[in-house]
N, C-alpha and C positions, 0 to 999 in steps of 0.2 A: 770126364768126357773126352773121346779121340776125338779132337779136331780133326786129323787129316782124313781117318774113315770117315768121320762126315762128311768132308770135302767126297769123298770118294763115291759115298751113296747120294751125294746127291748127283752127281755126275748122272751115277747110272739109272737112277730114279727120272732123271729129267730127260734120257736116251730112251727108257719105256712111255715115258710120254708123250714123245716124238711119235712114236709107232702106234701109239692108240687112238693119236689127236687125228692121224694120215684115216683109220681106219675110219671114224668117226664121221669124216668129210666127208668119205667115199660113201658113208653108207644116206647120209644127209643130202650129198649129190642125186642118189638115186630118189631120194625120197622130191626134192624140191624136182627134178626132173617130171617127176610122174604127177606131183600136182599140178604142176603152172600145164602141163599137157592135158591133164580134164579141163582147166576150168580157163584155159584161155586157148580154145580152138581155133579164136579168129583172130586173137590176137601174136601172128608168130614172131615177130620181134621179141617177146618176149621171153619166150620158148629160146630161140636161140640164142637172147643173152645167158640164160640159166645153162644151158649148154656149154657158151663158152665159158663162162665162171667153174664150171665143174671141167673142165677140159687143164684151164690153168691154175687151179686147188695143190692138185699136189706136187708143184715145185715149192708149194711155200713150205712145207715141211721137210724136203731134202735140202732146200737152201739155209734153214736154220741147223738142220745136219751136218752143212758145211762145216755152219759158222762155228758149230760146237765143237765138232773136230781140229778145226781151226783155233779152237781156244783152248785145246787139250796142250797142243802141239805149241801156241805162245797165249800162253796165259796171261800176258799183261792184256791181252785184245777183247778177254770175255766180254758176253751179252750183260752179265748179270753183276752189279756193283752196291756193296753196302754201306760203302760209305756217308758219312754226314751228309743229311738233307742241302744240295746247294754244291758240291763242293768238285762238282765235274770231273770227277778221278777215275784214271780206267780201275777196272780190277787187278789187283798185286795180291795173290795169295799171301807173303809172309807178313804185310800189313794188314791183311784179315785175320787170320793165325793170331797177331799180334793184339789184334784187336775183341776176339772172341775173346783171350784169355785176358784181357781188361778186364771184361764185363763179367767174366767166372770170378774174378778176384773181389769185385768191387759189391757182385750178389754175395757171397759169401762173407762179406763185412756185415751188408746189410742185413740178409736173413739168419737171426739167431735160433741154435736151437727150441724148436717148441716139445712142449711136454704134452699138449695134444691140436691138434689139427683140425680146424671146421671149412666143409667146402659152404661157401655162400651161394642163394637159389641166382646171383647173378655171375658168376664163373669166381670170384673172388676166393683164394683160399685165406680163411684168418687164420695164425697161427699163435697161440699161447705160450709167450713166452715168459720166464721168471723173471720177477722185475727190474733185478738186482742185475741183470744180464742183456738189458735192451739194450742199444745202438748210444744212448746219450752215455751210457757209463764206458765208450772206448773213449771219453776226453779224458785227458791227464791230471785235468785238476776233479774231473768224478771216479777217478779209477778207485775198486776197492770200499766203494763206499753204496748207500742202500739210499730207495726216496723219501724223502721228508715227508712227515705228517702236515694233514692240513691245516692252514691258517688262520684265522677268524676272518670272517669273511666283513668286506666294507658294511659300516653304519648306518641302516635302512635299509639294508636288502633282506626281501623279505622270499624265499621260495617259497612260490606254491604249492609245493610235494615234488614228487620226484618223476623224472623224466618217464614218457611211455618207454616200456621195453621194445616196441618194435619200430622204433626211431631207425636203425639202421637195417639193411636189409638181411646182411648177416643175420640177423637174431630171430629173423621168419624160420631160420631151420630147428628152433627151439633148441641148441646148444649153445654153450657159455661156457667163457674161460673162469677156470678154478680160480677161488681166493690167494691171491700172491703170484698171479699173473696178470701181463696186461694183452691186448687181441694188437695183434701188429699185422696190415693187410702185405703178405706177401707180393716180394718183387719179382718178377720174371725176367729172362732174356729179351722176348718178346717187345718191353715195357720196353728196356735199355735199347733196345735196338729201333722202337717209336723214334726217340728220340732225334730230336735235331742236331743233339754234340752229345757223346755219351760222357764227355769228359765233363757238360754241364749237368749231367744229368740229374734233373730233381731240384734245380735251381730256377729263376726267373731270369729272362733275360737281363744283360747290364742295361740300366733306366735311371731316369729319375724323377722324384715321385711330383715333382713340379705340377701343381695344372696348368697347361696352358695349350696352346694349338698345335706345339711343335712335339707332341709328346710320343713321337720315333711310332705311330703302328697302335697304339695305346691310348682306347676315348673312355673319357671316365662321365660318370653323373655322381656326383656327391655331393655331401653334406659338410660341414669342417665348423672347429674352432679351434683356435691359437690366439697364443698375445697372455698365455697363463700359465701356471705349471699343472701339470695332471699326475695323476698317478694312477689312473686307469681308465674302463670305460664298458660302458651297457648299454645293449641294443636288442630287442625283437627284430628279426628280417620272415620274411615267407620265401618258402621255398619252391621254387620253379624250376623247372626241365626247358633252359632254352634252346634253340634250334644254334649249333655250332656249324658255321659252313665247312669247313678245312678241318684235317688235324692238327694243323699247324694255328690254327688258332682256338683262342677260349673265351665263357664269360663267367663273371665269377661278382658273388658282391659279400662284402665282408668289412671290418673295421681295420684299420692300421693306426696303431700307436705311433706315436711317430718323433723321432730329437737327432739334433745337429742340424749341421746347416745341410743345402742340398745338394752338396757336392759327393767331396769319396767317403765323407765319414758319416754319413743316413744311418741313421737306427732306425729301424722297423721292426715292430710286432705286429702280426697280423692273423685273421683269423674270419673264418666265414665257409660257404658254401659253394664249389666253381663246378663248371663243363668243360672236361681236359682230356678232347681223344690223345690225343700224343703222350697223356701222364699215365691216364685211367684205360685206354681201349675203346672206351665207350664212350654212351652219353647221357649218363645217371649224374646228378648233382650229388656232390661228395661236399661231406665234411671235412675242410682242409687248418691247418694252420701255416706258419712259415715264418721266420725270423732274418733280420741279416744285420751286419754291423759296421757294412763298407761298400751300401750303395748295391747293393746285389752281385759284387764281382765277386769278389772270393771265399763269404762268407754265409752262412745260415744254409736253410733250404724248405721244400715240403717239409710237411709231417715227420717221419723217426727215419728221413730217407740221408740224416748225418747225424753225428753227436751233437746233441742240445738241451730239445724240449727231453723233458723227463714224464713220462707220463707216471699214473699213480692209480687210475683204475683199470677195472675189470671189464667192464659193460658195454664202454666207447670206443670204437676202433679210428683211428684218423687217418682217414682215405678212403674209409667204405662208404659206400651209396647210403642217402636218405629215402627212407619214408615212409610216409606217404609225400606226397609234392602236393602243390595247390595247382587248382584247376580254376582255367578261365569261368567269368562267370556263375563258378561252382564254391566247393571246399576252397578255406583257406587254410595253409600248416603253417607255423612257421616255431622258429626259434630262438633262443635269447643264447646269446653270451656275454658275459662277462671277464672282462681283463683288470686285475688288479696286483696294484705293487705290493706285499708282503711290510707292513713297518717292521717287522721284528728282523726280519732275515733279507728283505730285499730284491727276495724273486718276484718275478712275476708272476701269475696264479691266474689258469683259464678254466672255467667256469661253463658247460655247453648243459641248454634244456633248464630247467628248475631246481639246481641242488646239485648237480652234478661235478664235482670237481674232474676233469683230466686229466692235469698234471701241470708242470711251471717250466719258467724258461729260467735258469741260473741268473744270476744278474752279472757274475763275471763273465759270459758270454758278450757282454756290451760295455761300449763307454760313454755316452752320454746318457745311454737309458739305466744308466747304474744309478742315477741320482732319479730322475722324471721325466716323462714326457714334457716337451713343446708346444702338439700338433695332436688331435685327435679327428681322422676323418673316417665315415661311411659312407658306401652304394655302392656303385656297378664299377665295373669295367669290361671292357672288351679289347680284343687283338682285330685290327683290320689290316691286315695282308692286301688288300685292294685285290682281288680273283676276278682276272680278264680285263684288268683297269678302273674296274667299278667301287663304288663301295661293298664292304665284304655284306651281303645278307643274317650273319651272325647276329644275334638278338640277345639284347639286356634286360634279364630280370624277367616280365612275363611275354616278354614282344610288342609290349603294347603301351604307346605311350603315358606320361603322367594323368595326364588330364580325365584320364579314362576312369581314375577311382578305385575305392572297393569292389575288390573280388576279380579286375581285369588286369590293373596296376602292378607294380610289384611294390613292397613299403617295407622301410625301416619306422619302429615307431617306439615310442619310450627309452627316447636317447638321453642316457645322461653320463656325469664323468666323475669319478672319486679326487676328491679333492686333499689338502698337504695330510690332515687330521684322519683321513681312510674312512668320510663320509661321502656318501652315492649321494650327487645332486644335480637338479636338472640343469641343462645348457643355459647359459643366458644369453647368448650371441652365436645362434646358428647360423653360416650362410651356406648357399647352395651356390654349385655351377654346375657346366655342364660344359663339354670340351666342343660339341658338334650338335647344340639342340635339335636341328633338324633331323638327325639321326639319332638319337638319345638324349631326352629329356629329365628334367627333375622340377616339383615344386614343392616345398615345402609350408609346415603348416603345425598351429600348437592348439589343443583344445583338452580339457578338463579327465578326457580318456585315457589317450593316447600322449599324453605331455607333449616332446617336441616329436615330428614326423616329415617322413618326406616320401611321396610318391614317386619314380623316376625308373627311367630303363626307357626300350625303343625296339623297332624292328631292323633297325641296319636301313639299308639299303631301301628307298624308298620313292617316290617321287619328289619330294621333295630333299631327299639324301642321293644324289646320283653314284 
């Protein structure tokens, strides 16, 4: 790519725009002139406002003429600035320069050759890449080497058959990645340039996973047990399309494995379903996973957007859109995952739909999760930005609080956790909280179906959520 011809077309791409915006007014002038003169004859105040509006129109198109000119001639002064969301910096071309070719550098890490190429019916391109040649094998300790065959799966888990094929939307175009590939949802500029720091890019903010009131922007409704060792963990969730206010925020419900204490060395696995204009573009619930090994600063990330997870199949893309979704009142979808510690080798092993394996996370990727989990919790969370000082309107799970039930609710249900021997068994000490019940709710609940379960999520913003 020539950066500076960029720079340059877009210059003059934004000077033709100038001249067509001026033409556009003039001709919109005439037009709001000639109506408000039919239809308010007695009204001529009006008239002569639309008059003067159209009289002082086109200086605002020579005056941005200026200013462009003016930013040809000192370029630190431009209108137009791409830097990190926040960060009040005028425009400096050779820190854009510098910074385009970050993002050329760090696409080019991430996007590996495909051997074939599917466009998704939601703009997504998946690309087919060899296995042997994902993203997790640029680590040092995976270089040179191919993915492990799969594990015996935990004692009493029983799949129902195998997952629908058109689980993800990708797969509506009826193509699929060849045997001895896996589908990797392509990254764009676009995506890195979403972002809030491109230098975070594909990371969660620095947090900690603490619940409690103070949790920086971050309200949770979950489920939890601790006070044992785990070695993994299964869940059913439904899946929902919630209403995301901001790009800058998201909601997302999913499981986290979880060991160490909860300072700089948190071990996290995680996995579930989120709403991420700033990640994704959109606002299609994606199948996500994410790992880290130092509290979210320097370590793990999304899906295959660093070296890590290893995937292993063909069919699951991780970052494309679900569906179908559940609808209020209506259909319910939903889906199970499974996280389990490997006895023989000591990865971790994920598990999405009924039978499906995806792939594992190394266990030398970690240090307390090398041995077991601590902490195993499910539900919602959200990002509140507070927008305009209020509570963010951003919604958990189906928008609708607990109490509301089947078919409105959003649910985890048949929670259970593999225990030292790699037997699947149910919770015996589930609690529930919720960071801000008034604004997202949880309650949980055990019956002879559904073993253990919890309804939970919210609307945000609310009357009783200011």
């Amino acid at each position: 790519m020539d950066l500076l011809g960029g720079v340059s077309s877009w210059r003059k791409s934004r000077s033709k725009w100038h001249h067509f915006e001026h033409r556009r007014r003039q001709h919109q002038c005439a037009q709001t002139q000639t109506e408000i003169a039919k239809e308010t004859t007695a009204q001529g105040n009006l008239s002569n406002m639309a008059s003067s509006w159209c009289r002082i129109s086109p200086i605002i198109p020579i005056f941005v003429w200026f200013l462009l000119v003016f930013s040809l001639v000192c370029p630190v002064h431009s209108l137009e600035t791409i830097e990190d969301r926040g960060s009040n910096q005028t425009f400096r071309p050779n820190e854009e320069l510098k910074k385009l070719k970050i993002i050329a550098a760090r696409l080019s890490k991430i996007n590996k050759p495909a051997v074939k190429t599917i466009q998704s019916p939601d703009g997504d391109i998946i690309d087919c890449v060899v296995s042997h040649l994902q993203p997790a094998f640029d680590h040092p300790q995976l270089k040179g080497q191919k993915p492990l065959d799969p594990p015996d799966r935990p004692k009493g888990h029983s799949p129902s058959g195998m997952l629908e094929e058109n689980v993800q939307l990708w797969r509506l175009s009826g193509e699929s990645c060849p045997e001895g590939t896996v589908p990797i949802r392509r990254t764009t500029e676009e995506d890195m340039l979403r972002a809030s720091s491109v230098r975070r890019f594909g990371r969660k903010p620095r947090r900690h996973v603490r619940r409690d009131s103070s949790s920086n922007g971050h309200e949770h409704a979950v489920g939890y047990v601790s006070g044992d060792q785990y070695y993994g963990a299964k869940a059913s969730i439904n899946v929902w399309a919630p209403r995301v206010a901001n790009q800058y925020e998201f909601s997302l419900s999913q499981m986290w494995v979880i060991s160490g204490s909860f300072g700089d060395d948190l071990n996290t696995i995680e996995a579930g379903w989120q709403v991420s204009p700033e990640l994704y573009g959109d606002n299609y619930p994606r199948f996500f996973t994410y790992w880290t090994t130092d509290a979210y600063q320097a370590t793990g990330c999304y899906n295959l957007l660093c070296s890590g997870f290893v995937q292993t199949n063909n069919r699951i893309a991780i970052g494309a859109a679900i569906s179908p979704t559940s609808s209020y009142n209506g259909g319910q979808f939903d889906i199970s995952l499974l996280v389990w510690k490997d006895p023989k080798h000591g990865n971790w092993w994920l598990e999405f739909g009924s039978g499906i394996l995806v792939g594992y996370w190394p266990s030398f990727l970690f240090t307390h999760l090398q041995s077991h989990a601590s902490m195993v919790q499910f539900g919602g969370e959200t990002v509140n930005s507070r927008p305009s000082g209020f509570h963010t309107s951003t919604q958990m799970g189906s928008g609708h609080f607990a109490g509301e039930g089947f078919g409105k609710a959003s649910y985890f249900r048949n929670l259970q956790v593999v225990d030292w021997d790699n037997n699947l068994i149910p919770l015996s000490n589930l609690r529930v909280l919720a960071d801000h019940p008034n604004c997202y709710d949880i309650q949980g609940g055990i019956n002879s179906v559904w073993g253990n379960y919890f309804y939970y999520g919210g609307p945000g913003r609310n009357v009783r959520c200011p």
